[in-house]
N, C-alpha and C positions, 0 to 999 in steps of 0.2 A: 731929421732927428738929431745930427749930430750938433746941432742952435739948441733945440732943447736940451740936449746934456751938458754944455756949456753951461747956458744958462741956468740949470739947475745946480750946477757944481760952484757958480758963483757967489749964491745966492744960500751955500749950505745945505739947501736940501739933501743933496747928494756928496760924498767926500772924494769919487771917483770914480771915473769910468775911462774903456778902454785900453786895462792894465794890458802888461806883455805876460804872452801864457807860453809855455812848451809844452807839446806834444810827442808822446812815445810810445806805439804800439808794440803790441807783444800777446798771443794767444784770443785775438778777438775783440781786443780790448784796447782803448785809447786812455791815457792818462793826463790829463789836464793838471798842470802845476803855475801857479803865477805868484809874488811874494807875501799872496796872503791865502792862500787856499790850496787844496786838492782834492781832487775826484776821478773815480775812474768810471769811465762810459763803456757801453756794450757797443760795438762797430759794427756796421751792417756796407752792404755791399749791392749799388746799383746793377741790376742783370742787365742793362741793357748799356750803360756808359766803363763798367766797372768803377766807377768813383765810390771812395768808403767815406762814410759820414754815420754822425751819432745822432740821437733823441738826448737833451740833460735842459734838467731849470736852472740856471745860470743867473750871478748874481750880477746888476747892472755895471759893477766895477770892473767886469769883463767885458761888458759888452760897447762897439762903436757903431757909428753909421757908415756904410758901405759906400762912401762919395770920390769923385773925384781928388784925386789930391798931384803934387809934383813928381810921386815916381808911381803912379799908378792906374789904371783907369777903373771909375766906381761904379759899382753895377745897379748903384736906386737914381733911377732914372726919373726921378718927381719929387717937389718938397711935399711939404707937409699941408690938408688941407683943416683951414681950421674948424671949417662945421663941423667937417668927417668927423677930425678930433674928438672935438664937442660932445658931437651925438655920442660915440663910443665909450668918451668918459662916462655917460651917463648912463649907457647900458650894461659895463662892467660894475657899477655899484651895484647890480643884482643879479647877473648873468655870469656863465661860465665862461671861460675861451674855450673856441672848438678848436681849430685850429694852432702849432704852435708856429714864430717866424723862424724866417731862412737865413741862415746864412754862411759864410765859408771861413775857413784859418787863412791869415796870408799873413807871412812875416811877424808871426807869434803875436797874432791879433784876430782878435772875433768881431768880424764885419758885416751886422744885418744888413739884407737888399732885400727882404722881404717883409710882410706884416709891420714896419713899421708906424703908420699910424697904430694897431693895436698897442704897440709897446709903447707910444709917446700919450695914448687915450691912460691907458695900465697905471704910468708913471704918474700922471695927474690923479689919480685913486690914491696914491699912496703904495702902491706895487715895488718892490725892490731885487724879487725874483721873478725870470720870465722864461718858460717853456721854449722851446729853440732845438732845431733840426740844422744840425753843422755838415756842410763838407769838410774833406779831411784834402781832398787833392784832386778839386774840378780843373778841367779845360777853361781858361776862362770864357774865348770867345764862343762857346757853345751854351757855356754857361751864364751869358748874359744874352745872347736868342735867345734862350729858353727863356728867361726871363722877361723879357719883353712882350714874347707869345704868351705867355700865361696873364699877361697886362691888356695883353689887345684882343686878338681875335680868340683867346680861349679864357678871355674872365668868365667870373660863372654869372649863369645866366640866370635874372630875377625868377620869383614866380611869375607864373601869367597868374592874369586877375582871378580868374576862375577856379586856380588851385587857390589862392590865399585864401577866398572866400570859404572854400572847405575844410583848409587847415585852422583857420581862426574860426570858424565857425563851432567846430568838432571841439575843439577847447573848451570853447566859452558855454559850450552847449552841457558840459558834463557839470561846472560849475551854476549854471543853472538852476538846473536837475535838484542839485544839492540843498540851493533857497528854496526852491519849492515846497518842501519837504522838511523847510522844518516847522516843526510847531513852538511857535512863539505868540499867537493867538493875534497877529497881526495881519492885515488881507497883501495877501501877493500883488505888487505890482512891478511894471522893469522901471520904476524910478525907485522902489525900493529895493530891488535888485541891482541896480547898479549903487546902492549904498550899501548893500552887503559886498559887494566886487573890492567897489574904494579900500575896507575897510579891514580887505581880507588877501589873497593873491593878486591881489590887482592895485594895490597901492604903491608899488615899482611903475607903474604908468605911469604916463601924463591922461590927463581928463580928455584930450583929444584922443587917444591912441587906445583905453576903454569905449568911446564912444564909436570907433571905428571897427571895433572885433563884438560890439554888439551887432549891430548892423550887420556886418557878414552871418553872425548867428541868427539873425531872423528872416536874409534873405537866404541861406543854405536851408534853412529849417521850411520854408517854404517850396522850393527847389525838391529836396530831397522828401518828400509828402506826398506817401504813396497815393493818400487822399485826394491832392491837390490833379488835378484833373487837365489842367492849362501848365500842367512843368515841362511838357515835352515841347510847347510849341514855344517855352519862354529860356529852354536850354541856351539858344543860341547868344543871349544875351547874355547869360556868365560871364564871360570876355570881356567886354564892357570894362573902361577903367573904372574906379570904387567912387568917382568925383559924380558921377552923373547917378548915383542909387541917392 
């Protein structure tokens, strides 16, 4: 991330990032000062490390990449991938962030090690503020395990096929419902239904990725058919990756 902020800084985009900030608590409360800004944040308190760190949307000109450098060691352990990127650019042009990134103060600098593809996806939207969850005074070497465990053996784990097929189904099924019903004096069909989708909640897809949450909606919609008499002995296939429906 910190290529992409160069590079954005070269180039104008950006006028700057990774200003020097100071910090000074007092009653709860951390206060962020650098030569162009201030804010004060609400301070919280890990129960299990005692480390205190904030929630603030912070404007990129505070914000660096958490890299290796000469007097220090950097806790983002990976560049940047550019599909991930890619794809992410493309789902924050309609999507929220759930999640905000991580990162810690050292040496009156705010260093992401965490979410950074989110913020480098963000940045290519046009993004110039970005939600962020600071340490105030971690351990480092604990605090870079941790990080590495939440990379490896505790990333979060996809859905299984089975659940997507109910969650996309469930969606796309209420949106259905809705074409059916209306009277426009034209005959229902799912090629006209998927020109109602295109042309209404569903034109933030790609034509691949509606034709994929159809499909789950017609196989959950069969599945879940009290009717359907053969759903018990065809459970097992749910699981099934979505390549072979």
């Amino acid at each position: 991330m910190g290529d992409l902020l160069r590079y954005l800084r070269e180039k104008g985009d950006i006028t700057q990032f990774g200003e020097r900030v100071t910090v000074s608590r007092s009653n709860g409360a951390a206060q962020l000062e650098s030569g162009t800004a201030s804010s004060v944040q609400t301070v919280y308190r890990c129960p299990t490390t005692n480390w205190e760190y904030f929630y603030a949307t912070l404007e990129v000109s505070l914000l660096d990449s958490d890299d290796d450098d000469e007097d220090r060691m950097g806790l983002q352990p990976r560049y940047l991938i550019f599909d991930k990127v890619f794809d992410m650019y493309r789902h924050f042009q309609n999507h929220p962030v759930l999640q905000p990134s991580i990162g810690r103060i050292h040496q009156g600098r705010v260093l992401l090690f965490d979410g950074q593809h989110k913020i480098a996806a963000l940045l290519w939207t046009g993004r110039r503020q970005f939600e962020c969850k600071i340490y105030l005074n971690p351990e480092l070497r604990l605090l870079n395990d941790t990080n590495i465990s939440a990379h490896d053996k505790f990333s979060q784990t996809r859905f299984f096929s089975s659940i997507m097929v109910i969650k996309l189904g469930t969606e796309f099924g209420k949106d259905f419902e809705t074409y059916k019903y209306i009277e426009d004096g034209q005959p229902k069909s799912e090629a006209g239904f998927m020109k109602f989708f295109e042309h209404g909640t569903g034109n933030a897809m790609s034509k691949a990725d509606r034709n994929r949450r159809f499909r789950s909606y017609l196989y959950n919609s069969i599945l879940q058919n009290p009717e359907c008499h053969t759903s018990n002995l065809c459970r097992i296939r749910i699981a099934v990756p979505m390549r072979n429906l």
